[in-house]
C-alpha positions in Angstrom: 23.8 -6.6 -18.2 21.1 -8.9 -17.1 17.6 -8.3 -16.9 17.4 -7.9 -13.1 20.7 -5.5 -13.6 19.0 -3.6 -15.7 15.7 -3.3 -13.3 17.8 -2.8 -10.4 19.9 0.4 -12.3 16.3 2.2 -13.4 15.6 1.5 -9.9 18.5 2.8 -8.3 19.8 5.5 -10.5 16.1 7.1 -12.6 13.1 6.1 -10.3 15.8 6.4 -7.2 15.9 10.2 -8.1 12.3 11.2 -9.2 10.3 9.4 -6.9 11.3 11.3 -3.6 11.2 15.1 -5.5 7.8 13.8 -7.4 6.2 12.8 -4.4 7.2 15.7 -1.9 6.0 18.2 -4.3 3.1 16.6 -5.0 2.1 16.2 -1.5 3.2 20.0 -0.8 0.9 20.7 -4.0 -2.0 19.2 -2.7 -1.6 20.3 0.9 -1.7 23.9 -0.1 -4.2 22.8 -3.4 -6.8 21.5 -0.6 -5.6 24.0 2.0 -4.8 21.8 4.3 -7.9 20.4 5.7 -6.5 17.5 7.2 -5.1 19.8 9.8 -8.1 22.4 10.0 -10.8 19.9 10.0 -9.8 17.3 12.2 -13.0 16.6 13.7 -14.9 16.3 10.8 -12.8 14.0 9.1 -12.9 11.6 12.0 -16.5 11.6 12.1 -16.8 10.2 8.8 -15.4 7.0 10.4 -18.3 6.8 12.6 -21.0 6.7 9.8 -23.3 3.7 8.5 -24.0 3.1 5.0 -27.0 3.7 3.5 -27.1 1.2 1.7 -26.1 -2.1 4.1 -26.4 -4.3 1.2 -23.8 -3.0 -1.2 -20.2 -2.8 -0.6 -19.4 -0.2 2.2 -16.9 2.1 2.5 -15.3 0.4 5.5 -15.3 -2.9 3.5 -14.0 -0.6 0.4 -11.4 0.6 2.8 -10.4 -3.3 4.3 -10.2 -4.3 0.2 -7.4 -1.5 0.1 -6.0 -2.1 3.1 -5.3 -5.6 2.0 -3.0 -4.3 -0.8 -1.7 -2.3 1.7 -1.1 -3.7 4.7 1.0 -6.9 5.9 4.2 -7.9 3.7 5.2 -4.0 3.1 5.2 -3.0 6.9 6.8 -5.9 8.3 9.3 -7.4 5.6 9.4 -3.9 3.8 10.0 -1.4 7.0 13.1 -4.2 8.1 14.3 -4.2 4.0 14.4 -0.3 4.1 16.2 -0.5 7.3 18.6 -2.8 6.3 19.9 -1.0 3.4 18.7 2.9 4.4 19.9 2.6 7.5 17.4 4.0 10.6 16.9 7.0 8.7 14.5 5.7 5.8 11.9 5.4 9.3 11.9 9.0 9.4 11.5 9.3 5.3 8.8 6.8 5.7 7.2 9.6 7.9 7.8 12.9 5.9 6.6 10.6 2.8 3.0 9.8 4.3 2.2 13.5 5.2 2.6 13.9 1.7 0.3 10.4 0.9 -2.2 11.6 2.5 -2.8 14.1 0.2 -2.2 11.9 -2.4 -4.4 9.2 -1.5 -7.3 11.9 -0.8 -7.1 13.1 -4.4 -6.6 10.1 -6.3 -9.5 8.6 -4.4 -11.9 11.6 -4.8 -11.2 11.8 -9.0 -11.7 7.7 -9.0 -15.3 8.4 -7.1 -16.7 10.9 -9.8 -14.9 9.4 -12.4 -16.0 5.6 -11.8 -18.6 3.8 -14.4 -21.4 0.9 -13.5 -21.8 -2.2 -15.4 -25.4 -2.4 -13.6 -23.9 -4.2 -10.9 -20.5 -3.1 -10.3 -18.8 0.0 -10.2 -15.2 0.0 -12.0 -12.8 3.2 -11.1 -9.5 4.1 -10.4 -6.6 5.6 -12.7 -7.4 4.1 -15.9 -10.8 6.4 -15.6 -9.6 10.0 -14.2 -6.4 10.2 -16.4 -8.2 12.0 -19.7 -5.8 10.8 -22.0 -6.7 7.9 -23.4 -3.7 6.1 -24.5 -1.8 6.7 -21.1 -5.1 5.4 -19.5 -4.4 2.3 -21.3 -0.8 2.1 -20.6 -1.5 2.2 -17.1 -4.3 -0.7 -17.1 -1.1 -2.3 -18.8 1.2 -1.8 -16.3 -1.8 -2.8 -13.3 -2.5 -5.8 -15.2 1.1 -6.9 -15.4 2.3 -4.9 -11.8 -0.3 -7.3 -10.2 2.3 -10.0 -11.0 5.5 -8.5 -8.8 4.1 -6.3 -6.4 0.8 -8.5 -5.4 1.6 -11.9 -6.2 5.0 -12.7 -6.3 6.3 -10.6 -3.4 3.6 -11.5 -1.3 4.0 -15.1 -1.7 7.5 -15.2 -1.4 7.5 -13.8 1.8 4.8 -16.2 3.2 6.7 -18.8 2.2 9.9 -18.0 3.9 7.8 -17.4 6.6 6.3 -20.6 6.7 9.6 -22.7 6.2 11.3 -20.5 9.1 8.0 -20.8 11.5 7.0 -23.7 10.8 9.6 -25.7 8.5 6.8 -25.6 5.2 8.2 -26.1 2.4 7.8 -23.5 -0.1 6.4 -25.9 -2.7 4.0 -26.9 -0.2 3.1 -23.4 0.7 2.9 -22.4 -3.4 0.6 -25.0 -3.9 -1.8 -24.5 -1.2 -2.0 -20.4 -1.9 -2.2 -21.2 -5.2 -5.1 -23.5 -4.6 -6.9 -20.9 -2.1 -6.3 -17.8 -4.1 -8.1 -19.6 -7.2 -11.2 -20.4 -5.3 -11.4 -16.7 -3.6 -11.1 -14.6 -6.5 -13.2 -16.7 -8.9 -16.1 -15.3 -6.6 -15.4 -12.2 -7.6 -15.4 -8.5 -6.0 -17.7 -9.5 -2.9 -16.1 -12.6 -2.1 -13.1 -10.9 -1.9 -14.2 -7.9 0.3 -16.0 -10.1 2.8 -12.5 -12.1 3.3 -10.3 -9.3 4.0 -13.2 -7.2 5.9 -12.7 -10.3 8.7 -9.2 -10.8 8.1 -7.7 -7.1 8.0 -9.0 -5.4 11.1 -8.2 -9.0 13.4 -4.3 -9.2 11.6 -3.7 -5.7 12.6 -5.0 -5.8 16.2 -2.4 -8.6 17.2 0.2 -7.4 15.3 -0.4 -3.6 17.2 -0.9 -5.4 20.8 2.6 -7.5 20.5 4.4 -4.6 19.4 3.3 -2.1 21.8 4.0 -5.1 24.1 7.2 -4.9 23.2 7.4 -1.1 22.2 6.2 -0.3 26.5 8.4 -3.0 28.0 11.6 -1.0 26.9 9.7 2.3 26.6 13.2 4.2 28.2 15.1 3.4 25.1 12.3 4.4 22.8 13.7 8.6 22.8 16.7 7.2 22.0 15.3 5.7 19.0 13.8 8.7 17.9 17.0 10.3 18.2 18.7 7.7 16.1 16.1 8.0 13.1 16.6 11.5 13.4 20.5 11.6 13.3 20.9 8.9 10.5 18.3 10.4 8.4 20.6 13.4 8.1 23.3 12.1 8.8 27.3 12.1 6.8 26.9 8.2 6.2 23.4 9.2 4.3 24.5 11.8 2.8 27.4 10.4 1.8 25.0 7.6 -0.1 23.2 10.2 -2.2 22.3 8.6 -5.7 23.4 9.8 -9.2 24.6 13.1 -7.9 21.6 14.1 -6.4 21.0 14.9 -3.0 19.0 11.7 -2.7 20.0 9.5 0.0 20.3 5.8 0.5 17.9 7.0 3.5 15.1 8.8 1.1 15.5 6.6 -1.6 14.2 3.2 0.4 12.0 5.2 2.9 9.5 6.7 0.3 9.8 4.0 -2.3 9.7 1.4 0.8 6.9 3.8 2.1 4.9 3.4 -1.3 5.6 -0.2 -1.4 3.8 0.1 2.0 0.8 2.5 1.7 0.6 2.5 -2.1 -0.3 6.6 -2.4 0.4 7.8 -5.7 0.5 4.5 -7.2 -3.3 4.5 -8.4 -3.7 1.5 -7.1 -6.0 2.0 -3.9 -8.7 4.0 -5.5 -9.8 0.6 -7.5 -10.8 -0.8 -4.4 -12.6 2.5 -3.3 -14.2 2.7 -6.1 -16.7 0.0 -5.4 -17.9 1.6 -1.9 -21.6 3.0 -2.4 -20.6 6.4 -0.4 -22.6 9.6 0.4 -19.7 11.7 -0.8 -16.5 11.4 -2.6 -15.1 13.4 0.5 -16.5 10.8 2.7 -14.4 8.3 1.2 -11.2 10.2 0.5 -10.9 10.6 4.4 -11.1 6.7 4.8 -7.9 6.7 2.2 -6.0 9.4 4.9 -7.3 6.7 7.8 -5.5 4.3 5.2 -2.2 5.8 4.8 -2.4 7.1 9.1 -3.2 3.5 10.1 -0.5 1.9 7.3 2.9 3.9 7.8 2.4 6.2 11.0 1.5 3.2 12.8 2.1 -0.3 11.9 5.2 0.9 9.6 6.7 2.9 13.2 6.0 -0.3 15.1 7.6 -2.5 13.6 10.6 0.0 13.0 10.7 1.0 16.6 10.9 -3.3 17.3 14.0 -3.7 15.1 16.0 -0.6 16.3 15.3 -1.7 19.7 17.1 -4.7 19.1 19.3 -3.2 15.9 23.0 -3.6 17.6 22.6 -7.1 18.4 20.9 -7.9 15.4 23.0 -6.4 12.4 24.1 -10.0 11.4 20.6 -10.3 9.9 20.0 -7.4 8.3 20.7 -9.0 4.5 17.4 -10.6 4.8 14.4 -8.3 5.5 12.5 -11.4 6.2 14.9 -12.9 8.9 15.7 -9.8 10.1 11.7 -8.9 11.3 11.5 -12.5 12.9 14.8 -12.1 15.3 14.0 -8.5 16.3 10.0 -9.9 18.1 12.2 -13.4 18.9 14.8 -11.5 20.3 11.9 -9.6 23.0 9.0 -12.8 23.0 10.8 -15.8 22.2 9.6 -18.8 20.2 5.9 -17.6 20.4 6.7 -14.7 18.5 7.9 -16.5 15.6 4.7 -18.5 15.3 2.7 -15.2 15.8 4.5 -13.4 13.1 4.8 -16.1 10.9 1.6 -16.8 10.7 0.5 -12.8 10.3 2.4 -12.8 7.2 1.1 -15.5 5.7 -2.6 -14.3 6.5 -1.4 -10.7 5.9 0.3 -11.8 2.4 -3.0 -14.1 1.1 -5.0 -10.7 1.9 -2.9 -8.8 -0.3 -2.8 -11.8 -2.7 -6.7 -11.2 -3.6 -6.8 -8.1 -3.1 -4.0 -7.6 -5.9 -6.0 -9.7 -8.1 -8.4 -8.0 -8.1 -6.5 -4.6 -9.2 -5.4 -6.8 -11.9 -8.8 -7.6 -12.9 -10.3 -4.0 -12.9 -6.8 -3.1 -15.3 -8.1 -6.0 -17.9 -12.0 -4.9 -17.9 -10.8 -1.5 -18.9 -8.9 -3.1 -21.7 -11.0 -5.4 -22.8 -14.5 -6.9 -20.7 -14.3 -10.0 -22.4 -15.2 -12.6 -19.9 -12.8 -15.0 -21.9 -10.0 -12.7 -20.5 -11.2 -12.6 -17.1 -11.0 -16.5 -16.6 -7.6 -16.8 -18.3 -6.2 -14.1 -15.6 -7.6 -16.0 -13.2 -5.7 -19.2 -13.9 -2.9 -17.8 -14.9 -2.6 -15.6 -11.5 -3.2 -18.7 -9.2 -0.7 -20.6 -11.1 1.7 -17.3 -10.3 1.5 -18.1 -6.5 3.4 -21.1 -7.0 6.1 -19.5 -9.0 6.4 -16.1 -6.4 6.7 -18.6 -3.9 10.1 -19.9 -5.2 11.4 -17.5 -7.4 14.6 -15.7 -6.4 14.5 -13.0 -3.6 16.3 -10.4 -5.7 14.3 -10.5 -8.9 10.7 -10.6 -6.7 11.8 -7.1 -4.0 13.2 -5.2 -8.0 10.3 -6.0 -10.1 8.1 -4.5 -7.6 10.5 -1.5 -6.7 10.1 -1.0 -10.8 6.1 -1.6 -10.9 5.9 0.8 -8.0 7.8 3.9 -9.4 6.6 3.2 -13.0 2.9 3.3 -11.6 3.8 6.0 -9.2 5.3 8.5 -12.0 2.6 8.2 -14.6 -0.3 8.8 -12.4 0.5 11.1 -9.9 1.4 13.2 -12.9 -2.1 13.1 -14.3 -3.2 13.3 -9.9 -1.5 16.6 -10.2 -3.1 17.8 -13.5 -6.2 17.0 -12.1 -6.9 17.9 -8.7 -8.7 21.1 -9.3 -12.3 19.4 -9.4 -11.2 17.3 -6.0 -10.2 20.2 -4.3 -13.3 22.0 -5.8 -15.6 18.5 -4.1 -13.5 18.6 -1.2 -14.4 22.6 -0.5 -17.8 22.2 -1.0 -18.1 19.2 1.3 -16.8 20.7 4.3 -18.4 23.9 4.2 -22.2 22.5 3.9 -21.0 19.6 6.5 -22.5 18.0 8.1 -25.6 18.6 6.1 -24.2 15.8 4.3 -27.2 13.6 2.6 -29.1 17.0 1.5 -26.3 18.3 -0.5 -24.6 15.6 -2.0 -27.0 13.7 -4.0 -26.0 16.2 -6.7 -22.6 13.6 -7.0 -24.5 11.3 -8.6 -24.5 13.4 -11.7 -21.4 13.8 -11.6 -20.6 10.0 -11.8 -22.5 10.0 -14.7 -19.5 12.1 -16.6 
């Protein structure tokens, strides 16, 4: 068997399996764990959105939040929502949904145990999984499989999609297109943290506007068939042709199986990933900035993921000829309602949406080698040899690029939302306390900086 057989079997037949009853128990865990308080203190957590930083010349939370977003946002929801289609069926939309309930939660806790378990090097701060999982040797395994995960899921993926995009939008070569992201990435992250946060604080927030304002274009001109939609997601997701694709003798779906891994792919809860970039936000509260990681996942799969999915149903009978290619599939569907426009519109958003990521992954990678080793030796050969990745991701096989980063993602996904679990008692213990002194915010939670010190 070949290398990207095996991959593809682990993928479809162990991490197939474990990932959807991992996740959902998890995220039932952690619901009851934190008592819910997405759902009792709505108000609250939405005022945290509406707060400045007291400190304006450090990284913010909302720039902390744009760095995630970045790894978040862009390839997943519009080349990874039409993928999980394609092979789920309609029904991995409504796993997608059920999944992010549970991310929430997720994303919350690994976000809070990064904040009070994140380290300065005088000018930074470094956090994430590597620090909050207490053993140290799977610590280190996971700053492995970062490090090496920044290759697949944030480089390759994300570059081969742009470059498809570019040669269908705008007849690009890919070498062309590998060689100038290669170029760009190189001079971005060789600035370091800050440059990289001030690019996709401008970037994110203008991609995802005219990306939301064409779909709902769309999504409102044919707003009779939307119910009908629903109804479809609904139906296939439980459906006997589902059912029927349960994997290994579980009751695991075709459906499930792409929804949530297609949903972490997406919104990256429960990978550990995230909480690297909201690490660096100078915060009032932990709290404070695990709510910006439930406005991640919200804003991610409830609505960009839905929009795009509700734009490819609409169109799904006459489009099923494309569904074998997640990429060509996305641009027909907005073609199908806008015409030409809408494949210079979306080509281009992937391509700005997939550089984002690009950095932003690099990053991650970076934070997984300074936990290893800080050798600044180290740092500058990841840095070349990630650039000179771009130009490989972007013409490298479709196949090997979509199951290396299915494998990255449940290999991540599995060894830290194990230790998430196994430590969630001292979040949920931050998160109690915060909302019941709120809002007297500023006066109570100085005390956090002690704990940061542990």
């Amino acid at each position: 068997m070949s290398l990207i057989g095996c991959i593809s079997f682990v993928n479809r037949y162990v991490f197939g399996p474990v990932l959807p009853v991992l996740l959902f128990s998890a995220g039932i865990y952690m619901i009851f764990k934190f008592r819910g308080f997405i759902f009792t203190h709505p108000v609250k957590i939405l005022s945290v959105f509406f707060r400045r930083n007291s400190a304006p010349d450090s990284i913010s939370p909302f720039k902390a939040v744009s760095l995630a977003l970045a790894g978040t946002l862009g390839v997943g929801n519009i080349i990874g929502v039409s993928s999980a289609i394609a092979i789920g069926g309609p029904g991995a939309v409504f796993w997608m949904w059920i999944s992010a309930i549970a991310a929430m939660f997720i994303k919350y806790a690994e976000i809070v145990l990064a904040m009070i378990t994140r380290k300065s090097d005088g000018m930074h701060y470094h956090g994430g999984a590597m620090y909050y999982i207490k053993n140290k040797t799977a610590a280190s395994v996971f700053a492995v499989i970062l490090l090496l995960s920044s290759f697949p899921l944030g480089n390759f993926i994300q570059v081969k999609a742009a470059s498809d995009a570019c040669q269908y939008a705008f007849n690009i070569s890919p070498v062309i297109t590998g060689i100038v992201f290669s170029g760009f990435t190189l001079m971005v992250i060789a600035g370091g943290v800050r440059s990289i946060s001030n690019l996709t604080v401008r970037l994110i927030p203008f991609l995802s506007a005219v990306f939301i304002v064409i779909s709902l274009y769309i999504i409102l001109c044919n707003i009779r068939d939307l119910p009908d939609i629903i109804r479809l997601i609904i139906r296939d997701a439980f459906g006997r042709d589902s059912v029927a694709g349960g994997t290994g003798g579980f009751l695991i779906t075709t459906a499930m199986r792409c929804g949530v891994t297609r949903g972490i792919l997406s919104n990256e809860a429960g990978c550990g990933t995230a909480p690297t970039a909201h690490a660096e936000a100078n915060t009032d509260s932990p709290a404070e900035q695990g709510c910006w990681g439930i406005f991640e996942v919200f804003t991610d799969t409830i609505v960009l993921c839905s929009l795009t999915a509700f734009v490819i149903l609409l169109s799904y009978e006459q489009l099923t000829e494309y569904a074998v290619n997640g990429m060509l599939y996305t641009f027909k569907a907005y073609e199908f309602f806008l015409g030409l426009p809408a494949v210079y519109i979306i080509g281009g958003s992937i391509c700005l949406f997939a550089y984002a990521t690009i950095i932003c992954w690099a990053h991650y990678g970076l934070e997984g080698l300074y936990f290893l080793s800080p050798k600044t030796i180290y740092k500058k050969a990841y840095i070349l040899i990630y650039g000179l990745a771009v130009f490989f991701g972007a013409v490298a096989s479709f196949g090997f690029v979509w199951e290396s980063a299915d494998f990255a993602v449940g290999a991540m996904t599995i060894l830290n939302t194990v230790f998430v679990i196994g430590s969630c008692d001292e979040a949920a213990r931050i998160t109690a306390l915060y909302f019941r002194h709120y809002p007297k915010v500023r006066r109570v939670f100085p005390a956090y900086a002690d704990i940061e010190s542990h």
